[in-house]
C-alpha positions as CSV (number, residue, x, y, z in Angstrom):
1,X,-27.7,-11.6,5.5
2,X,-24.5,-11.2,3.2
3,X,-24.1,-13.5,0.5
4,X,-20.1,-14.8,0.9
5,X,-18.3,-15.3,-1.8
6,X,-15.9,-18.6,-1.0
7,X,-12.2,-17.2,-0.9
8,X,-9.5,-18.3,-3.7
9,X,-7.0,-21.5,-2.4
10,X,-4.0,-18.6,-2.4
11,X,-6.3,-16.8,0.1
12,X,-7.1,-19.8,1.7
13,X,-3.9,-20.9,2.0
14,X,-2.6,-17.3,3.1
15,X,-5.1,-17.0,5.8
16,X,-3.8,-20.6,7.1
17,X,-0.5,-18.9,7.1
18,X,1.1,-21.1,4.0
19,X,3.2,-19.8,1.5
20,X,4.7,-17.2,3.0
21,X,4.4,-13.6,2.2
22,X,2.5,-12.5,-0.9
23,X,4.0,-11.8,-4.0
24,X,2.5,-8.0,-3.9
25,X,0.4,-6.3,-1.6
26,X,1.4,-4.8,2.3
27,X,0.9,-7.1,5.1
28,X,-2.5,-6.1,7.1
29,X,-1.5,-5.1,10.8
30,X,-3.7,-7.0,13.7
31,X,-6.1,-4.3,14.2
32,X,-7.3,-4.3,10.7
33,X,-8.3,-8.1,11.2
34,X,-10.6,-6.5,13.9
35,X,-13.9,-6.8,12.9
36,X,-15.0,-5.2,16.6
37,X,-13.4,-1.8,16.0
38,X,-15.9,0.1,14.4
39,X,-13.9,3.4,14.0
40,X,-12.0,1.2,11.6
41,X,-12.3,2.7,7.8
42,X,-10.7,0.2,5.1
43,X,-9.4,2.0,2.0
44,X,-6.7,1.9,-0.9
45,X,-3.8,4.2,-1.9
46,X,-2.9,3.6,-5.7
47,X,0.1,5.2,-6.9
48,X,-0.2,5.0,-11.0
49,X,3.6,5.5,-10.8
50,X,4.1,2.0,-10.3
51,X,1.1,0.8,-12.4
52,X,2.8,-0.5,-15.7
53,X,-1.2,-1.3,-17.4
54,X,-0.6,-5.1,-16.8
55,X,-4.2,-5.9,-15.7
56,X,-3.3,-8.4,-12.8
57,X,-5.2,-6.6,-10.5
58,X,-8.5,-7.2,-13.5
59,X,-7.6,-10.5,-14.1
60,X,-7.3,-11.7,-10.3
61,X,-10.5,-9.8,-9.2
62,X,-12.5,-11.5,-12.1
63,X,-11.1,-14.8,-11.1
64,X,-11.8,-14.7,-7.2
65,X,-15.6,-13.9,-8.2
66,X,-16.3,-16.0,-11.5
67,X,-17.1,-13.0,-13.3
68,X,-18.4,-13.4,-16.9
69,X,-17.4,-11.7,-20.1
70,X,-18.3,-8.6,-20.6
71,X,-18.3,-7.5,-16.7
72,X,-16.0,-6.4,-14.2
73,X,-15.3,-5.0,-10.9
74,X,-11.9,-3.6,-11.3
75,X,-10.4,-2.5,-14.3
76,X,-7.4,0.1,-15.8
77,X,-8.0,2.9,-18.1
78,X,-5.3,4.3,-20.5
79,X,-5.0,8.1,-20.0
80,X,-2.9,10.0,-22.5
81,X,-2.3,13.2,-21.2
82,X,-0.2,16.5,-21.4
83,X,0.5,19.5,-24.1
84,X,2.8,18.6,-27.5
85,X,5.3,17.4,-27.4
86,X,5.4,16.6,-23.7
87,X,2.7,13.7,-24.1
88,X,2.4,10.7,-21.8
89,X,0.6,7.5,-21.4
90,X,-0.3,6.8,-17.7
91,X,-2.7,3.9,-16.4
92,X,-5.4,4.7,-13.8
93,X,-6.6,1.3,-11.8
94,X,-10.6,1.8,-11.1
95,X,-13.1,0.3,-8.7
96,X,-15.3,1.3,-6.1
97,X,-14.5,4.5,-4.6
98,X,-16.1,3.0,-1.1
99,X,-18.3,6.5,-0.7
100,X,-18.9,7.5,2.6
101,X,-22.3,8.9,1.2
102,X,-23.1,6.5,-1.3
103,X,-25.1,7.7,-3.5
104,X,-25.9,3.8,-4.7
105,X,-27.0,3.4,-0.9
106,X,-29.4,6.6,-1.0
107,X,-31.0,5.3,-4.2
108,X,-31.3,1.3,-3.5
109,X,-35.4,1.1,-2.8
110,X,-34.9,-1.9,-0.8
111,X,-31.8,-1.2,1.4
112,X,-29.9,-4.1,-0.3
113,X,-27.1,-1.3,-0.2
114,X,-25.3,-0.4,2.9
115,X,-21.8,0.9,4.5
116,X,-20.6,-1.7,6.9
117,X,-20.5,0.1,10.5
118,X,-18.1,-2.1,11.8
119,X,-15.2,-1.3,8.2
120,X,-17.2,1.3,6.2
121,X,-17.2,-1.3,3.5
122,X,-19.8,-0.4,0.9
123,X,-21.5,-3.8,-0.1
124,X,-24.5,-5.2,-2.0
125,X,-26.9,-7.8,-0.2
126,X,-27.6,-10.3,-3.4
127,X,-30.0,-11.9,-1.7
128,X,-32.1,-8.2,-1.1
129,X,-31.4,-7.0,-4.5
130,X,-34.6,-6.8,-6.7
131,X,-32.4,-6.2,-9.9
132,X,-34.1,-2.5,-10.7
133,X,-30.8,-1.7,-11.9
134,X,-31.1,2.2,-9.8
135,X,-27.5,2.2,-8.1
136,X,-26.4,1.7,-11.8
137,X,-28.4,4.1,-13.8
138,X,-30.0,5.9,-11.1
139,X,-33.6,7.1,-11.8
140,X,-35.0,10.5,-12.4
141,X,-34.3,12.2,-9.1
142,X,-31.2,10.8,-8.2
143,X,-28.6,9.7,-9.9
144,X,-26.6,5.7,-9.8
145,X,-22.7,5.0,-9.0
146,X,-20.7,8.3,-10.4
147,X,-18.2,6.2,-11.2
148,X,-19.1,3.8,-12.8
149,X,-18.4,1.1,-10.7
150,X,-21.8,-0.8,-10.1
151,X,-23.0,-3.1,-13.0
152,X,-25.3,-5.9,-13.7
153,X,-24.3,-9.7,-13.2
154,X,-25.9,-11.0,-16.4
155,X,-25.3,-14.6,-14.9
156,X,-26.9,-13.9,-11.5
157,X,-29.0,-10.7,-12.6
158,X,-28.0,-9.0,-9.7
159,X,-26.4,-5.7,-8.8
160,X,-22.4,-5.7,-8.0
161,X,-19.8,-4.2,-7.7
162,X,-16.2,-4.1,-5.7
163,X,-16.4,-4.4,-1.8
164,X,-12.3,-4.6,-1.4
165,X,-12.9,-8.6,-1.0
166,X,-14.8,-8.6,1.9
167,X,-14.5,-12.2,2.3
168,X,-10.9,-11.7,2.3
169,X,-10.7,-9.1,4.6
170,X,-12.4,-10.4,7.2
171,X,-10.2,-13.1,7.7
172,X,-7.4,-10.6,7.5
173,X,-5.8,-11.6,3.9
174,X,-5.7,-8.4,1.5
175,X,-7.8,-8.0,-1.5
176,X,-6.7,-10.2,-4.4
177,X,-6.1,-6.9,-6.7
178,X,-3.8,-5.4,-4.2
179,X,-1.8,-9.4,-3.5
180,X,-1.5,-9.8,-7.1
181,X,-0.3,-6.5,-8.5
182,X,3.5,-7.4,-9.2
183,X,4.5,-3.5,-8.7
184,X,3.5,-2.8,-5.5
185,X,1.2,-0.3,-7.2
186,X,-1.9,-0.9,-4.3
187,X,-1.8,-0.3,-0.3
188,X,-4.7,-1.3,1.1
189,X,-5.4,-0.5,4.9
190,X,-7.0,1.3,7.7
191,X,-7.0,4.9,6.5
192,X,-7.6,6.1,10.5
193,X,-5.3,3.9,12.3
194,X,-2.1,7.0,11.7
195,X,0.0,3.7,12.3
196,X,-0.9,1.5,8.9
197,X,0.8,2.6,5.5
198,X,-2.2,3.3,4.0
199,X,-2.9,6.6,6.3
200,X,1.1,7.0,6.4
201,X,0.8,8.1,2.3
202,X,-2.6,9.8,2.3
203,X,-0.9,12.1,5.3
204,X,2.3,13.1,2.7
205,X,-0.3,14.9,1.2
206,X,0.2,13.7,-2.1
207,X,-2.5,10.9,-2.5
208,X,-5.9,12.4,-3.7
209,X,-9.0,11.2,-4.0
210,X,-11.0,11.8,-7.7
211,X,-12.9,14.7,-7.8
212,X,-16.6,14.6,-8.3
213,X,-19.2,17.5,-8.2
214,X,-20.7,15.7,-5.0
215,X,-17.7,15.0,-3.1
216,X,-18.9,11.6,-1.7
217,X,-15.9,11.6,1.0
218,X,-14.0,8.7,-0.7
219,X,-11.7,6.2,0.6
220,X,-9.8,5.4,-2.7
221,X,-6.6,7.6,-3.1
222,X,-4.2,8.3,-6.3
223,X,-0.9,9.3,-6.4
224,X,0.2,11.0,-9.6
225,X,-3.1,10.5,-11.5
226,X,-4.5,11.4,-14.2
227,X,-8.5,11.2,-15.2
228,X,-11.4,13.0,-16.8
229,X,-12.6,13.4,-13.0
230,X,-9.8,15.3,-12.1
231,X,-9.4,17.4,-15.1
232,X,-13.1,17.4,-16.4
233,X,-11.7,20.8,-18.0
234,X,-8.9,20.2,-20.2
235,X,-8.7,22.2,-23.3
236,X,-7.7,21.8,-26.8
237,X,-4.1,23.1,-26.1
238,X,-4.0,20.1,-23.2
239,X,-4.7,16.9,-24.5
240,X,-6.6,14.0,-22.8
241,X,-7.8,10.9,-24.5
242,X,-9.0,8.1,-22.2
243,X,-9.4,4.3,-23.1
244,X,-11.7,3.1,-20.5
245,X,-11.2,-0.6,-21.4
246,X,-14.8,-1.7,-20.0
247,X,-17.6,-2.7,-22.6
248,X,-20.1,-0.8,-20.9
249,X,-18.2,3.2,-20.6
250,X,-17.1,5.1,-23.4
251,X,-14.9,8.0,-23.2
């Protein structure tokens, strides 16, 4: 059984149809509401043209789920990238990639992970989770989250990590990130309805998903981006510096 988390009052009152439209985010069509449809496969475009490093999208996620210091389930890296003199300073929203072949699913010893059949939503049963911290740091046969985006509660003790605010979602209100981000930087949708915007930009051909060794078939897209994940290879004549603004990565 899934442990909800209660919903904000601007999600409340969205989801009661108050308030009009939100400030940021693209309206969710019906059939994404659908809970039935299980050829339904929620994910987010994020065009890091639009991010301007504000950390709303941080900030809002942190608050929907009482998260403590130290701890977070969305964040934005600074990437400073290019070859003198041509150097620019990009942002590069994070979260949970929502892997089709999890690999913190494959590792969980007690199943408390799993891929929603009905959304493909990757969550974390907290009332299953045993705490052995494996779909963080993995173990030594396999290996945790490649990117970094499960972590310890140190309130509850408990493994988490970003399920695109499934409490949200399932009343058909977007995720808080994607309704707070003032530039329209986040579009969040059905990736296989051809209809919904979401699937509309990954089509263009110009959203891409990060690039890991494994290729975990993601459902997290970036326009424009720049990280260590898609250029694990840049040289001394291309420079890369990353800020990973989380207490627990380093660059």
């Amino acid at each position: 059984m899934e442990k909800q988390v209660s919903t904000s009052r601007r999600g409340f009152m969205k989801t009661l149809g108050v308030g009009g439209v939100a400030v940021a985010g693209t309206a969710m069509a019906p059939q994404m509401a659908s809970a039935a449809m299980t050829s339904v496969q929620y994910g987010m475009v994020i065009d890091t043209r639009m991010c301007k490093g504000c950390h709303a999208c941080s900030v809002a996620c942190k608050s929907e789920f009482d998260l403590p210091l130290g701890v977070v389930r969305s964040w934005v890296e600074f990437v400073e990238a290019g070859e003198f003199p041509k150097v620019d300073r990009k942002f590069m929203p994070r979260l949970c990639q929502q892997c089709s072949d999890a690999k913190c699913i494959t590792i969980c010893p007690v199943e408390a992970a799993y891929r929603r059949e009905e959304d493909g939503i990757v969550v974390f049963d907290q009332e299953l989770c045993i705490a052995c911290k494996k779909c963080v740091d993995g173990d030594e046969k396999l290996p945790g989250c490649e990117y970094d985006s499960a972590f310890m509660n140190p309130v509850t003790g408990k493994a988490q990590k970003c399920d695109f605010c499934l409490h949200r979602v399932s009343e058909g209100v977007t995720p808080a990130c994607v309704n707070t981000c003032p530039s329209r930087a986040r579009i969040f949708g059905d990736i296989n309805d051809p209809s919904s915007d979401v699937a509309k930009l990954i089509a263009k051909g110009n959203a891409k998903t990060l690039v890991a060794d494994t290729g975990n078939n993601l459902s997290v897209f970036y326009i424009d981006a720049v990280s260590l994940e898609l250029e694990p290879n840049a040289t001394p004549g291309k420079y890369m510096r990353v800020e990973r603004n989380r207490p627990t990565l380093t660059a």
